[in-house]
Structure formats: structure tokens, C-alpha cells
ROBA-66263 format. One line per field, with one value per atom (N, C-alpha, C): residue in one letter; x, y, z; residue number from 1; atom name. Coordinates in nm, 3 decimals. Layout:
// ROBA-66263
rest	A, ...;
c1	X, ...;
c2	Y, ...;
c3	Z, ...;
nr	NUM, ...;
atom	CA, ...;
//
This chain:
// ROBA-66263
rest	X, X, X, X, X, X, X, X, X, X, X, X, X, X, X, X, X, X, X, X, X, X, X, X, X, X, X, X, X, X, X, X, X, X, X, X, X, X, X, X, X, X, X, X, X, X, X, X, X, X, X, X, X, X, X, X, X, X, X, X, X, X, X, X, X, X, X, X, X, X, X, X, X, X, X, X, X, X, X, X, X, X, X, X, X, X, X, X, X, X, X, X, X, X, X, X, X, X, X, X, X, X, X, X, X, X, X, X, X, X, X, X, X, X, X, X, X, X, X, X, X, X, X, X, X, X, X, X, X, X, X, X, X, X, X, X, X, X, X, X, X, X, X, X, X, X, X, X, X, X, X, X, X, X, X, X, X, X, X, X, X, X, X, X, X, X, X, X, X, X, X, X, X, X, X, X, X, X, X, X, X, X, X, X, X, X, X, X, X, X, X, X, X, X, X, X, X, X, X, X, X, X, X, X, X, X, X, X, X, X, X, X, X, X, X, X, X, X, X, X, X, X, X, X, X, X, X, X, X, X, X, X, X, X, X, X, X, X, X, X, X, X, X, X, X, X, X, X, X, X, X, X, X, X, X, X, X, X, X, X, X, X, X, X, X, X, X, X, X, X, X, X, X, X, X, X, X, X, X, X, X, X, X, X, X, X, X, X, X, X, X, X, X, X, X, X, X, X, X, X, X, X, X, X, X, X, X, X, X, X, X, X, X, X, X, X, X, X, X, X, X, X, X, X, X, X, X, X, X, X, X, X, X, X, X, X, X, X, X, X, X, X, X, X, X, X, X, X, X, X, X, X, X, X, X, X, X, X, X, X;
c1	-0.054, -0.145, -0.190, -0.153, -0.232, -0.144, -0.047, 0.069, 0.055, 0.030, -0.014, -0.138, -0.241, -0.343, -0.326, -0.286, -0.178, -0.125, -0.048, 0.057, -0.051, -0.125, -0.199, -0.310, -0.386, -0.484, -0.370, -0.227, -0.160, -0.145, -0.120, -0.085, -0.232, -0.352, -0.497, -0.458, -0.467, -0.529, -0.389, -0.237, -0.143, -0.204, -0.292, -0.378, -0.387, -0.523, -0.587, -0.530, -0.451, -0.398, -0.286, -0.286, -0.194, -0.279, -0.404, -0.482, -0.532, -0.592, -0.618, -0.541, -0.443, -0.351, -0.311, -0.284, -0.202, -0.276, -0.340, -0.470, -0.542, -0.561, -0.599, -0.540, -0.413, -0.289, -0.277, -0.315, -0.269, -0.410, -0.519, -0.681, -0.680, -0.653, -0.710, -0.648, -0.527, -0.485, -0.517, -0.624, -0.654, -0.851, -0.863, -1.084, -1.077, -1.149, -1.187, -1.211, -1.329, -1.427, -1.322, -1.224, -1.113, -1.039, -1.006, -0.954, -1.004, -1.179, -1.275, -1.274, -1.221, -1.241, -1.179, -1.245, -1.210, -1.099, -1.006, -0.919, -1.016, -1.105, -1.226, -1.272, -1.313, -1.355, -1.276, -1.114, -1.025, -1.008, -1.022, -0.998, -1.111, -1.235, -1.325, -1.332, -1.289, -1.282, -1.135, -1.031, -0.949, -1.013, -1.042, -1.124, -1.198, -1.318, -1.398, -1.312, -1.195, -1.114, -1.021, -1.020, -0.928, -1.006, -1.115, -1.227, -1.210, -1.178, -1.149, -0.992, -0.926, -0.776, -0.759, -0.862, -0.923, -0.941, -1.060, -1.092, -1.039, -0.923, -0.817, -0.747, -0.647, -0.561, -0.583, -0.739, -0.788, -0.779, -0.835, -0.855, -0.667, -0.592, -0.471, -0.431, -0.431, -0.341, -0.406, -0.572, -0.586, -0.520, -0.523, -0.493, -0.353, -0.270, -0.122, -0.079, -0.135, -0.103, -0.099, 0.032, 0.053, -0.050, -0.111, -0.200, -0.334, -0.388, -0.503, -0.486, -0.379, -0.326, -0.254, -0.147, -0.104, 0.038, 0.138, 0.229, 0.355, 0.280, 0.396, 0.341, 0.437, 0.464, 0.413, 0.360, 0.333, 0.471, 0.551, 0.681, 0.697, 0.658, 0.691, 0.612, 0.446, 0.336, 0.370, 0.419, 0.455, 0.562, 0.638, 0.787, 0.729, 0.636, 0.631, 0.487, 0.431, 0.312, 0.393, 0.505, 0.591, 0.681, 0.711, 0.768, 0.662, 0.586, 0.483, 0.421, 0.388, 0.346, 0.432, 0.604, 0.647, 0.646, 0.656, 0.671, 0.568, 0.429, 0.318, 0.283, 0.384, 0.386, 0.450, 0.555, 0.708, 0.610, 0.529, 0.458, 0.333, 0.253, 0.150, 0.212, 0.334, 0.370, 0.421, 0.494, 0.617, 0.441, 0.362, 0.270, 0.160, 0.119, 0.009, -0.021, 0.066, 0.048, 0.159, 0.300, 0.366, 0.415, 0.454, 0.472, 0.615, 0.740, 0.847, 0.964, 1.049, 1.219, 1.220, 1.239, 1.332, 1.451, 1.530, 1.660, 1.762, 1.868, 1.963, 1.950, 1.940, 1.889, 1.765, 1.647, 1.518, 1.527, 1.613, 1.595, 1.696, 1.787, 1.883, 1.806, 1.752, 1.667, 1.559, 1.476, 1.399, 1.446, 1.540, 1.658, 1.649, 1.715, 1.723, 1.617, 1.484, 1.386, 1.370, 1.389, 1.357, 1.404, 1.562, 1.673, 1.649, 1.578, 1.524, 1.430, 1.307, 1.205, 1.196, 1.381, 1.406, 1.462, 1.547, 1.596, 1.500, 1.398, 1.280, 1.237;
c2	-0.321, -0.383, -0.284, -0.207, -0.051, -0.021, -0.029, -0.038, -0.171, -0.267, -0.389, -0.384, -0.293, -0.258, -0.214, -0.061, 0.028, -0.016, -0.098, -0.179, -0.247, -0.340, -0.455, -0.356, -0.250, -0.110, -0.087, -0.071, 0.001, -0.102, -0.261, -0.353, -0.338, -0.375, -0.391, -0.246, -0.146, -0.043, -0.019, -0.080, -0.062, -0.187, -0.288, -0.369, -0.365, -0.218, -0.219, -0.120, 0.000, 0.046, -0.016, -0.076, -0.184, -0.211, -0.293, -0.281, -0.163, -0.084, 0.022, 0.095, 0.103, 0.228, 0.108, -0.018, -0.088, -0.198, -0.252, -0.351, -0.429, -0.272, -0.262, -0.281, -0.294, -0.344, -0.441, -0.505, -0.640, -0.708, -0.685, -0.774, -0.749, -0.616, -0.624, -0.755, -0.786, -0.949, -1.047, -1.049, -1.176, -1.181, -1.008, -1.057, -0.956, -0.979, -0.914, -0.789, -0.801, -0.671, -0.563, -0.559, -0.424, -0.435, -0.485, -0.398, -0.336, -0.300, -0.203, -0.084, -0.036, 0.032, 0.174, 0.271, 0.376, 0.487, 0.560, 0.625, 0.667, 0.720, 0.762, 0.672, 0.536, 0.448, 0.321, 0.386, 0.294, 0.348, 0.538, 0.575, 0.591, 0.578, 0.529, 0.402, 0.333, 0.142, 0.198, 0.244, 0.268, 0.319, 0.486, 0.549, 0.472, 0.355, 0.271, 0.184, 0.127, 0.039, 0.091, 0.246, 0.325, 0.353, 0.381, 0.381, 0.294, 0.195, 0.072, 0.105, 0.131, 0.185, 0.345, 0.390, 0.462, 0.470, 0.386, 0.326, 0.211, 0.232, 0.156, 0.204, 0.288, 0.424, 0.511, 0.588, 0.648, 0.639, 0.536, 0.467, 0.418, 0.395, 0.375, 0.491, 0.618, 0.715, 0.738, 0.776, 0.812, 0.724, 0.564, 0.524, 0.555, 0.520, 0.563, 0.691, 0.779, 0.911, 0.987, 1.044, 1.067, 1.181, 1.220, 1.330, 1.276, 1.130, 1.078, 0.994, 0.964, 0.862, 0.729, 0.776, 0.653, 0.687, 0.604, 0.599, 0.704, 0.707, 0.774, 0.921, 0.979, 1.080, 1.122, 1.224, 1.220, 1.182, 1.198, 1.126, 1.003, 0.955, 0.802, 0.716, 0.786, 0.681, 0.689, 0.807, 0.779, 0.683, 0.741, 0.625, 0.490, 0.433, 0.326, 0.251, 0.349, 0.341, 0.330, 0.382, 0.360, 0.200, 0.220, 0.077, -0.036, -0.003, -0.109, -0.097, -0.005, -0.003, -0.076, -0.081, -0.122, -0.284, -0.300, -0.511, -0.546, -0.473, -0.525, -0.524, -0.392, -0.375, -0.541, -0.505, -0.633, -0.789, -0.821, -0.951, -0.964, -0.844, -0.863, -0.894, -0.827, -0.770, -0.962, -0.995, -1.136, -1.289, -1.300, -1.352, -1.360, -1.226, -1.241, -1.181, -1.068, -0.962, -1.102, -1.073, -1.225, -1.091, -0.983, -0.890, -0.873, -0.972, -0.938, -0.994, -1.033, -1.033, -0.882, -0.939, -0.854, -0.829, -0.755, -0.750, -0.623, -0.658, -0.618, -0.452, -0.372, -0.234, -0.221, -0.292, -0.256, -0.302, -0.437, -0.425, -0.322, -0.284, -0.248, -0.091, -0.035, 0.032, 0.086, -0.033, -0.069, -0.059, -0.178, -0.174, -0.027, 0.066, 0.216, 0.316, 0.287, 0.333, 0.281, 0.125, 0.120, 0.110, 0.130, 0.209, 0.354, 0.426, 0.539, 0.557, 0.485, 0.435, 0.423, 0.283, 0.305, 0.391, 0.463, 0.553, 0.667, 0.728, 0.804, 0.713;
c3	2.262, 2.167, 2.060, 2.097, 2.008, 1.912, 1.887, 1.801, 1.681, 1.723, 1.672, 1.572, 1.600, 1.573, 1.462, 1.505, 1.391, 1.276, 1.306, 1.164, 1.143, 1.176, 1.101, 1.014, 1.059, 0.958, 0.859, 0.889, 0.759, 0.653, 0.716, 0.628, 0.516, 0.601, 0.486, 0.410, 0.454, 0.385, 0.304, 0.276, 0.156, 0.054, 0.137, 0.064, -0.045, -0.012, -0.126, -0.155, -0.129, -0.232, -0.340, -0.310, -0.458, -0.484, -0.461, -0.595, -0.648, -0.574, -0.636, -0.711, -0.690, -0.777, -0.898, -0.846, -0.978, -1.041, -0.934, -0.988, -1.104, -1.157, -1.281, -1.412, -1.412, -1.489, -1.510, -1.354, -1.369, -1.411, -1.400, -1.383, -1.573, -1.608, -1.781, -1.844, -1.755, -1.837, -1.813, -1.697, -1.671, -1.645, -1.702, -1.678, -1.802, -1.946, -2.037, -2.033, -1.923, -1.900, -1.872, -1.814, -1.811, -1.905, -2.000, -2.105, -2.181, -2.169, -2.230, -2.176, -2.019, -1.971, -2.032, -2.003, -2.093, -1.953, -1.962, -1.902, -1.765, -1.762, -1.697, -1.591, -1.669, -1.614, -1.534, -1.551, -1.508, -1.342, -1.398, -1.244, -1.117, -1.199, -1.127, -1.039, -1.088, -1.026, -0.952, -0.984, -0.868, -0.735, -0.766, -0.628, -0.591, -0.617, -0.557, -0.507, -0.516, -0.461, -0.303, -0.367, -0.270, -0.141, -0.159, -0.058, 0.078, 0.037, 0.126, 0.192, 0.112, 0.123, 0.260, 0.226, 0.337, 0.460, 0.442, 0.543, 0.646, 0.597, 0.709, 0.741, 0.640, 0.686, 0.797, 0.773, 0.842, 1.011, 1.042, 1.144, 1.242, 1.110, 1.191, 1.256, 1.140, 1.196, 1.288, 1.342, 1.423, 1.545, 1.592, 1.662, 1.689, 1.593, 1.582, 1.676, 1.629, 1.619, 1.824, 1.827, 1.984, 2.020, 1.924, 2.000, 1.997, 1.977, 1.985, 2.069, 2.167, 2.254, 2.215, 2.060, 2.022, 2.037, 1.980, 2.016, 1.907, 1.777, 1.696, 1.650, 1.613, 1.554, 1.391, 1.391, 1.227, 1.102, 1.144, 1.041, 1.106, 1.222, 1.223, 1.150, 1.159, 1.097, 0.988, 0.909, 0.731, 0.654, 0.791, 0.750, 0.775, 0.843, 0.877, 0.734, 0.726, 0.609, 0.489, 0.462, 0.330, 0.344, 0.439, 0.490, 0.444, 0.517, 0.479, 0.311, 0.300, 0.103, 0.074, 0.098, -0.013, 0.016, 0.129, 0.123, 0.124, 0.136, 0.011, -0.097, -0.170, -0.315, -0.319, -0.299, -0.340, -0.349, -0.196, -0.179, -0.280, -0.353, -0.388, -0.566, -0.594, -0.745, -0.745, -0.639, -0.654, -0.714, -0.587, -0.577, -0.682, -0.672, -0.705, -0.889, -0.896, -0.995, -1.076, -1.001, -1.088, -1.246, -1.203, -1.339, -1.311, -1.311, -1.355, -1.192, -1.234, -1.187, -1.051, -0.965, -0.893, -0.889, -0.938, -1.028, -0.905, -0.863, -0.789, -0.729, -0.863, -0.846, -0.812, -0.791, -0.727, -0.602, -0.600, -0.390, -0.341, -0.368, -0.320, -0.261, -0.388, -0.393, -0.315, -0.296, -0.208, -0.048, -0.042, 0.092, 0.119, 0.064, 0.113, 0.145, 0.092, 0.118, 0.268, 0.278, 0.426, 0.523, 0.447, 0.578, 0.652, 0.548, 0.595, 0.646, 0.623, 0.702, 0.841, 0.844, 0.995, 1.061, 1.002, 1.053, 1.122, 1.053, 1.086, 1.273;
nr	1, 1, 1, 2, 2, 2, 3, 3, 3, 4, 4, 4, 5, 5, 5, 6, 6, 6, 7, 7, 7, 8, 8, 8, 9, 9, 9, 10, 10, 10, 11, 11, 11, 12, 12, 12, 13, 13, 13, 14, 14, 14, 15, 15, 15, 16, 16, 16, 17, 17, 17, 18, 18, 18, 19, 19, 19, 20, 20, 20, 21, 21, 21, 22, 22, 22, 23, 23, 23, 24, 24, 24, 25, 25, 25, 26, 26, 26, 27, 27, 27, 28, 28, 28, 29, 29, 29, 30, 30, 30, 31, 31, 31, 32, 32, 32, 33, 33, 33, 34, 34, 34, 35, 35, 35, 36, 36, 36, 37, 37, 37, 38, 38, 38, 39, 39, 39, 40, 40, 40, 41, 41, 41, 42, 42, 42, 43, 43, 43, 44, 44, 44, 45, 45, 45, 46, 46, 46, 47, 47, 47, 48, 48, 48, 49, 49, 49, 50, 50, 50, 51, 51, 51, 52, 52, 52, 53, 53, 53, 54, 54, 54, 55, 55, 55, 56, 56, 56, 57, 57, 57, 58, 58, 58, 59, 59, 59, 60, 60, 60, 61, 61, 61, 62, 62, 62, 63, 63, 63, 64, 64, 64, 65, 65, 65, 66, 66, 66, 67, 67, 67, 68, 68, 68, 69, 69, 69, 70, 70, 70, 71, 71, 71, 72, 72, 72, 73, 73, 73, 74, 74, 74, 75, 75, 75, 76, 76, 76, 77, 77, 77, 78, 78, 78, 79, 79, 79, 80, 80, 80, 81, 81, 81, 82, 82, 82, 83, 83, 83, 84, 84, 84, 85, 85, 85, 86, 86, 86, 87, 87, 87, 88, 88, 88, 89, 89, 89, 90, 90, 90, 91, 91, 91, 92, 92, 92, 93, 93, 93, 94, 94, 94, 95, 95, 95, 96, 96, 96, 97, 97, 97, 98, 98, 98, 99, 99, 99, 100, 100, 100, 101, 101, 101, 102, 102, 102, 103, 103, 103, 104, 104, 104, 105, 105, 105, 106, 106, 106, 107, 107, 107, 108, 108, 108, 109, 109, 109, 110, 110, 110, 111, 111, 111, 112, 112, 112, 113, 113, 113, 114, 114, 114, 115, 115, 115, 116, 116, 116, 117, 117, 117, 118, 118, 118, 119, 119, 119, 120, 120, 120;
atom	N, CA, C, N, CA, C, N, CA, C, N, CA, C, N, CA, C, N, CA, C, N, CA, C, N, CA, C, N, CA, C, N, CA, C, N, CA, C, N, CA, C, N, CA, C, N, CA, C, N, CA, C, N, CA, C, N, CA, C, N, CA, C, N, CA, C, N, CA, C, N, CA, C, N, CA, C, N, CA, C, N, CA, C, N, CA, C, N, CA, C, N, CA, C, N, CA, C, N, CA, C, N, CA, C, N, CA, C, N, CA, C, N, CA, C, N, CA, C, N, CA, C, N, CA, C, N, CA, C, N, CA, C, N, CA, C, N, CA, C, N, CA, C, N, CA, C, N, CA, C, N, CA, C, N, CA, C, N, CA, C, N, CA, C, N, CA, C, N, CA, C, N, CA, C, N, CA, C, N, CA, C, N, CA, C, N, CA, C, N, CA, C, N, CA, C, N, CA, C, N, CA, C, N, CA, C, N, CA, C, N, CA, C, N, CA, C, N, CA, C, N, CA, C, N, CA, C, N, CA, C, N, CA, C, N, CA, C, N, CA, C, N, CA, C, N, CA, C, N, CA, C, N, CA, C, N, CA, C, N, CA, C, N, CA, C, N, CA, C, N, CA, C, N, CA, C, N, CA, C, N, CA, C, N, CA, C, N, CA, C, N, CA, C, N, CA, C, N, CA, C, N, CA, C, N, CA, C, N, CA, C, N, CA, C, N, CA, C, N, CA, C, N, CA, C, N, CA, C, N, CA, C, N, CA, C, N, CA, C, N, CA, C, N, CA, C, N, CA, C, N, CA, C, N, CA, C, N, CA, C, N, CA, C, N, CA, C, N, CA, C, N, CA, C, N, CA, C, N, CA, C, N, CA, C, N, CA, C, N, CA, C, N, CA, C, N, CA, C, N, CA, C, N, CA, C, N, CA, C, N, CA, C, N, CA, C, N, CA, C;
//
């Protein structure tokens, strides 16, 4: 069950890092108030977003992690945290963000990132 745990903290906390890191790209086109934001004030509302992004991470690796009584390895939890960033990048960008075509060379792309992922 502790493994379960694990992945479901990495899924929230790649959450909000898609919004946080990219978020903001996508919201200046659709709420006024951010396209005023000044370079400063863009990375401010990220780190306040990332916070949360944190605070889920945090909590996995520790569970994760074989020297806190979890099951993986420090290169397994990463490979598996990149794994996961990216098919929430892919689900949040297709859905929600809605910013463009997935075009042959980005899955394929993609695909290999998480061939290696599994491989790890």
C-alpha cells in the first residue's frame, strides 16, 4: 500500500508543478490580471504554487525511499517522478492548457524518456 501512496504524492505534487513552472503561460490567456505581471512577479506566483508542489514531493520521497522503510532507491524515485511529470505534463498540456498537436517527434520522444524511466 505504501508504494501506492508514493505514486499517488508524486502524481499531486507533478500537479502542481505544471502549474507552477508552466501555469502561468497558460492563465495570462485566459484571466487579465496575469498578463500585468511583471518577470518578478510571475516567479513569485510560481514559488507560491511550488510550495504545494513540495509539499507532496517531500512526503513521497520520504515514504518511497529504502532507508525510511520504503521500497525504492534514490534513482528509482526519480525515474519514476520523471515518469510521472511527464504524463501529467502530456494530460494537463492535451486537457487543460489545450497549447498545441502532439506531433510524432514529441511522443516518440517522450516514449524514450519513459523507456528509461523503466529501465531504471
Amino acid at each position: 500500500m505504501r508504494p501506492l501512496y508514493v505514486l499517488l504524492l508524486l502524481v499531486v505534487s507533478n500537479t502542481f508543478m505544471t502549474f507552477a513552472w508552466y501555469g502561468h503561460l497558460f492563465i495570462k490567456e485566459n484571466f487579465t490580471w496575469v498578463k500585468n505581471l511583471s518577470f518578478l512577479q510571475a516567479i513569485a506566483l510560481s514559488w507560491a504554487i511550488a510550495l504545494f508542489e513540495y509539499s507532496f514531493l517531500i512526503p513521497a520521497n520520504k515514504l518511497g525511499f529504502l532507508g525510511e522503510g520504503g521500497r525504492f532507491n534514490l534513482f528509482e524515485l526519480k525515474a519514476i517522478s520523471e515518469a510521472i511529470s511527464i504524463i501529467v505534463f502530456i494530460l494537463i498540456n492535451i486537457f487543460i492548457f489545450k497549447s498545441g498537436m502532439l506531433s510524432w517527434r514529441i511522443v516518440m520522444g517522450f516514449a524514450l524518456i519513459l523507456a528509461g524511466a523503466i529501465l531504471v
